[in-house]
LUMDRENMAR-655519 format. One record per residue (C-alpha): residue number from 1; x, y, z. Coordinates in pm, whole numbers, plus 50000, padded with zeros to 5 digits. Example, Ala and Ser with C-alpha at 12.3 -4.5 7.8 and 13.67 -1.06 7.14 Angstrom:
 resi    px    py    pz
    1 51230 49550 50780
    2 51367 49894 50714
This chain:
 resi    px    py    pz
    1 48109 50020 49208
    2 47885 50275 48985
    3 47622 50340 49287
    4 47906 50431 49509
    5 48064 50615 49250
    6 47748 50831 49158
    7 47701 50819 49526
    8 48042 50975 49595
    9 48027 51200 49307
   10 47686 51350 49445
   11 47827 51450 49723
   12 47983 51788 49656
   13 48082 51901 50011
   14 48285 51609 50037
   15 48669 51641 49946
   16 48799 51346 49869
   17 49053 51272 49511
   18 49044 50901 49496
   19 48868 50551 49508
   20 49020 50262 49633
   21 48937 49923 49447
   22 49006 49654 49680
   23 49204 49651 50042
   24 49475 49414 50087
   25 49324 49165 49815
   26 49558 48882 49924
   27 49606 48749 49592
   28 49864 48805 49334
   29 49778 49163 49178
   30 49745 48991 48798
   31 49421 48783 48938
   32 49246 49093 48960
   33 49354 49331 48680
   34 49037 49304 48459
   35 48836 49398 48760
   36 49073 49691 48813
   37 49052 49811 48448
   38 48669 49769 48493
   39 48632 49984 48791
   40 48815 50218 48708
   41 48655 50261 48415
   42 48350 50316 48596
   43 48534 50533 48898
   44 48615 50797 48669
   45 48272 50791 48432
   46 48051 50799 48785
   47 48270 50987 48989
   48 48594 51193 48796
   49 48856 51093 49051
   50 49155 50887 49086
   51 49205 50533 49149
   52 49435 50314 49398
   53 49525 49973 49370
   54 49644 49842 49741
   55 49946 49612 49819
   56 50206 49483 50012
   57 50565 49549 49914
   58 50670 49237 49748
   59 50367 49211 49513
   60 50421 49623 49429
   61 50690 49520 49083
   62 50379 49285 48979
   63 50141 49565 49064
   64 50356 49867 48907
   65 50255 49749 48575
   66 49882 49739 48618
   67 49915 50069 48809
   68 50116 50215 48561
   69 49861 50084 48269
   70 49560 50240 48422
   71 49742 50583 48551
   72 49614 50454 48921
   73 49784 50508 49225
   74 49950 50228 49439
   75 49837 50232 49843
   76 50173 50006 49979
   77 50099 49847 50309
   78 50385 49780 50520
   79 50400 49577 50845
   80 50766 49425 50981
   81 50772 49092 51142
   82 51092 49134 51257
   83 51321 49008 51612
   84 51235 49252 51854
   85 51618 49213 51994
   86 51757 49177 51619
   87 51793 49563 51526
   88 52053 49424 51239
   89 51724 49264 51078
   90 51539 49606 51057
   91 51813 49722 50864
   92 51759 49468 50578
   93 51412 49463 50586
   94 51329 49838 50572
   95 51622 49839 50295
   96 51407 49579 50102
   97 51108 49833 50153
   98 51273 50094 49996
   99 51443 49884 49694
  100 51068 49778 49586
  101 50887 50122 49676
  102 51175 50299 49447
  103 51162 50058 49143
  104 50769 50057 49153
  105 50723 50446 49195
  106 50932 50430 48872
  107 50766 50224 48710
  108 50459 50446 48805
  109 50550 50741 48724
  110 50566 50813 49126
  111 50233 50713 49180
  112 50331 50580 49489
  113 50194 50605 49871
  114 50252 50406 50229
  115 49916 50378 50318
  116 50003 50164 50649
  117 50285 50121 50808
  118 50365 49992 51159
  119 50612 49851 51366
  120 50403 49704 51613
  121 50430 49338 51534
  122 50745 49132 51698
  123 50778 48824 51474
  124 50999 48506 51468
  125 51161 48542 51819
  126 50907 48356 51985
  127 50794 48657 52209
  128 50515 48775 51990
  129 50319 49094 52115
  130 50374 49445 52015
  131 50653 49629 52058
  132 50758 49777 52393
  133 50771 50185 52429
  134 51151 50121 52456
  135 51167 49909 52154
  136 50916 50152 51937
  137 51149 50428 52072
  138 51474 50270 51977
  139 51333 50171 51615
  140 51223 50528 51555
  141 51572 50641 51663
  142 51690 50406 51420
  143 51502 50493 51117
  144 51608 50878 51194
């Protein structure tokens, strides 16, 4: 983490505000939170920027504190598995999205972005498969 850092930081044509500590980790958020305080310790002594901590939305209110500890950012990852012919279901699930996002960027002080987010997988109906241009079409509709 310090050679990219120093690496980074030597690099004075490049813009760039922020280091990201670990992509989609997989684990809960607490299993890594000495590593996070450790490199971001050495993030800002190599390099002076920012830090992100990456998750999925239902590990963000475990994450918000850690985030919130170490004035990082939090990268939220967000990917539906929902019935392509069940628009009711989007309806909960993006309204799930939005519960967590809200309650972590408070807890964060806003420090909140949606790093991914896509609508592409069709879950649980048995179809599997991305979404049609139709379906992508009416779900945008939707969200509007």
């Amino acid at each position: 983490t310090a050679a990219m850092a120093s690496l980074l930081a030597s690099r004075t044509r490049l813009a760039w505000r922020a280091v990201e500590l670990l992509n989609e980790p997989g684990e809960a958020p607490s299993l890594y939170a000495s590593y996070y305080e450790a490199a971001a310790a050495v993030v800002r002594q190599h390099a002076g920027v920012d830090v992100v901590l990456c998750s999925w939305t239902y590990q963000l209110e475990e994450l918000a504190p850690i985030a919130s500890r170490l004035g990082a950012w939090m990268d939220v990852h967000i990917y539906h598995h929902v019935a392509r012919a069940a628009p009711e279901l989007w309806a909960s699930e993006f309204a799930s999205d939005l519960r967590q996002m809200a309650t972590a960027a408070r807890a964060s002080e806003g420090r909140l972005l949606v790093g991914e987010y896509t609508l592409a997988l069709a879950g649980g109906d048995g179809e599997g498969g991305s979404f049609t241009d139709f379906e992508l079409l009416q779900y945008a509709r939707w969200q509007a």
